[in-house]
C-alpha positions as CSV (number, residue, x, y, z in Angstrom):
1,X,-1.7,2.0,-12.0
2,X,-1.8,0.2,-15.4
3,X,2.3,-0.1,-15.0
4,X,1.5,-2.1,-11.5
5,X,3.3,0.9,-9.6
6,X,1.7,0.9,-5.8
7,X,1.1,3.7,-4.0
8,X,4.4,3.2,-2.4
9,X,5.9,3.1,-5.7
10,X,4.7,7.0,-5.8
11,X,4.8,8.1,-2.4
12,X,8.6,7.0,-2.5
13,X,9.0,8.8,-5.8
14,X,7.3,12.1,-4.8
15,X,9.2,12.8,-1.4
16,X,6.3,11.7,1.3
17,X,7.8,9.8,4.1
18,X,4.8,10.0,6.0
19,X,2.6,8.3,3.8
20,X,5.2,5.3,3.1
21,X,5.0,5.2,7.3
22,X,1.5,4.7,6.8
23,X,1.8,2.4,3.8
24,X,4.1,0.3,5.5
25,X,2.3,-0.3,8.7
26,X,-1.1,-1.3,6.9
27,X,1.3,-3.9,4.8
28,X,5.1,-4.5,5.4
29,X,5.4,-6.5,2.3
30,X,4.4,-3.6,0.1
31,X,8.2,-2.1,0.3
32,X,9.1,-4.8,-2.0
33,X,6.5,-4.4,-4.3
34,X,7.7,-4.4,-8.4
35,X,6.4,-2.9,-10.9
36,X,5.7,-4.4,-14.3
37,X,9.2,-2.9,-15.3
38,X,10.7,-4.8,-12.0
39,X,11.2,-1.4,-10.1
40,X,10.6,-1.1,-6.4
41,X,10.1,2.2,-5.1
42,X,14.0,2.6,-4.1
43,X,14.5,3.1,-8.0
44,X,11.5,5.7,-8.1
45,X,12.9,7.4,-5.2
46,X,16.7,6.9,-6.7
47,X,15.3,8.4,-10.1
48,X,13.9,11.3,-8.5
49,X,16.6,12.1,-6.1
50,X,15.2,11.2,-2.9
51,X,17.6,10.5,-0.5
52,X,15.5,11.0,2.7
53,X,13.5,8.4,1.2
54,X,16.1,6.0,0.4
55,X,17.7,6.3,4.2
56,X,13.8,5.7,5.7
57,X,13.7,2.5,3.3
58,X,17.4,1.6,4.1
59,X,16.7,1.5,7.6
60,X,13.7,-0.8,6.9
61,X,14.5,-3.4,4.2
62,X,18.7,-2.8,2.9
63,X,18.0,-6.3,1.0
64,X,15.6,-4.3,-1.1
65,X,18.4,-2.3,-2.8
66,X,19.8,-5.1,-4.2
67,X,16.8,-5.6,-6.4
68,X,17.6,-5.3,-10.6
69,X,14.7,-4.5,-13.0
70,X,13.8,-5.8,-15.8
71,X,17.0,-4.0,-17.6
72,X,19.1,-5.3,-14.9
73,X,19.5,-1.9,-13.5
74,X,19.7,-1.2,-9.6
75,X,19.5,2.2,-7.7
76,X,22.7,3.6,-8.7
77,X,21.6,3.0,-12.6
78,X,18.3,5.5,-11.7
79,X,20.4,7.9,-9.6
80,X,23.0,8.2,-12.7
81,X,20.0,9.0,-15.0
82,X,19.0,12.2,-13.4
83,X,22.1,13.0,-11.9
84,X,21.8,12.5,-8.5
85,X,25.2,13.2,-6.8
86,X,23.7,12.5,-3.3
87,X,21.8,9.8,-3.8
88,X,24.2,8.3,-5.9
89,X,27.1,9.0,-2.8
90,X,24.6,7.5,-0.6
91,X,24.0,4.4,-2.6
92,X,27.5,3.7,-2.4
93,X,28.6,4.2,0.7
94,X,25.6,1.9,1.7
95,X,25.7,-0.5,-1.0
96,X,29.2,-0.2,-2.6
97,X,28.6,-3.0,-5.4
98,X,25.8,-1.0,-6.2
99,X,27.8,1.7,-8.7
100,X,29.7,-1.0,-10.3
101,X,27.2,-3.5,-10.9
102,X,26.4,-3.9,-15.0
103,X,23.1,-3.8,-16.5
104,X,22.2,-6.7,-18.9
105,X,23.9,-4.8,-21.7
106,X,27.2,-4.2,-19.3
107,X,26.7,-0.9,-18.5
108,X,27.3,0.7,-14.9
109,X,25.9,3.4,-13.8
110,X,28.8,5.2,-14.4
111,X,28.1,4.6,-18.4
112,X,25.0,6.0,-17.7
113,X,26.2,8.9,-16.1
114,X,28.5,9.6,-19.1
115,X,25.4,8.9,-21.6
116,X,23.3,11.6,-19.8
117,X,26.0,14.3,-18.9
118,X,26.4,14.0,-15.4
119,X,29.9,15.0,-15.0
120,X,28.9,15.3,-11.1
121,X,29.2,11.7,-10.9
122,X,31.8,10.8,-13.2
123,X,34.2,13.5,-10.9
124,X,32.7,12.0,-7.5
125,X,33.9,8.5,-9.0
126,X,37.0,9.8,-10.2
127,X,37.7,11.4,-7.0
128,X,37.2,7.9,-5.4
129,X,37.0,4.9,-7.0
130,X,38.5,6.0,-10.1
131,X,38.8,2.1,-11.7
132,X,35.2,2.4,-12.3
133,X,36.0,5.1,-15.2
134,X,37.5,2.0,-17.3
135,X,34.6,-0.3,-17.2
136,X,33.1,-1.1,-20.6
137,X,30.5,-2.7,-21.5
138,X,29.5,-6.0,-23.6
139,X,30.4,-4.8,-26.6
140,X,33.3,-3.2,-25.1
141,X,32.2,0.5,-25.2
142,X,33.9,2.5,-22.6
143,X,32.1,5.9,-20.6
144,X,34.0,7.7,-23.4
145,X,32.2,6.1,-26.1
146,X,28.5,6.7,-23.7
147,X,29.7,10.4,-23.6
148,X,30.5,11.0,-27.4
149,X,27.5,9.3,-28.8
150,X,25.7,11.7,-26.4
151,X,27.1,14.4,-27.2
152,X,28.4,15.1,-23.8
153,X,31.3,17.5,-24.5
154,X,32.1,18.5,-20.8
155,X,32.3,14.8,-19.9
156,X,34.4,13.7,-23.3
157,X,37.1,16.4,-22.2
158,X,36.6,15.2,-18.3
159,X,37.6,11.7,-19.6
């Protein structure tokens, strides 16, 4: 498309494992495929909650996870957006420097999360990795200051 997204980009974002089979076995390479943005279809799929589709991918390329766009964001950032407790769970028990990884402004995905309202995620990382609730970023703006400028009462009173 005029965004250079593949048809990989959109089979991965819209749930359909058998056509990424397909895709794949015409052309390996197309799994890392990026975007203009820099995305690969594990942040489609991330973004849109596809965890089926992250394992299938997992199982063929892990390297491909690792892979920032443009914004410096990584799977876990695009899970965080939507609110993706799963895939977000999967992502780091996969990749585990995934969920702390900044983006080029210093935010981790759990700043996004707290941006966006997700108290699912901010609990789950609570629950377990609970120093990842003090991370700020570059300018030293904490998940407290992401939830407030939101407007995200639930997570300001979680925090």
């Amino acid at each position: 498309d005029s965004g250079g997204s593949t048809a990989f980009h959109y089979a991965a974002r819209y749930g359909h494992e058998d056509i990424l089979e397909y895709l794949y076995d015409v052309d390996s390479e197309t799994i890392t495929t990026k975007n203009h943005g820099g995305r690969t279809a594990v942040h489609w799929a991330a973004l849109h909650g596809e965890k089926k589709i992250l394992s299938w991918i997992f199982q063929k390329d892990p390297a491909i996870f690792e892979v920032v766009d443009k914004d410096g964001c990584n799977a876990a950032h695009f899970a965080a957006t939507n609110g993706h407790l799963s895939v977000f769970l999967f992502l780091a028990a996969k990749m585990p420097d995934l969920i702390r990884s900044p983006d080029n402004d210093g935010r981790t995905p759990a700043h996004i999360a707290a941006s966006n309202g997700h108290e699912n995620i901010i609990e789950a990382l609570h629950a377990k990795r609970p120093n990842l609730l003090m991370a700020k970023d570059y300018i030293n703006a904490t998940l407290l200051h992401y939830a407030a400028s939101g407007g995200r009462y639930q997570v300001v009173e979680f925090l």
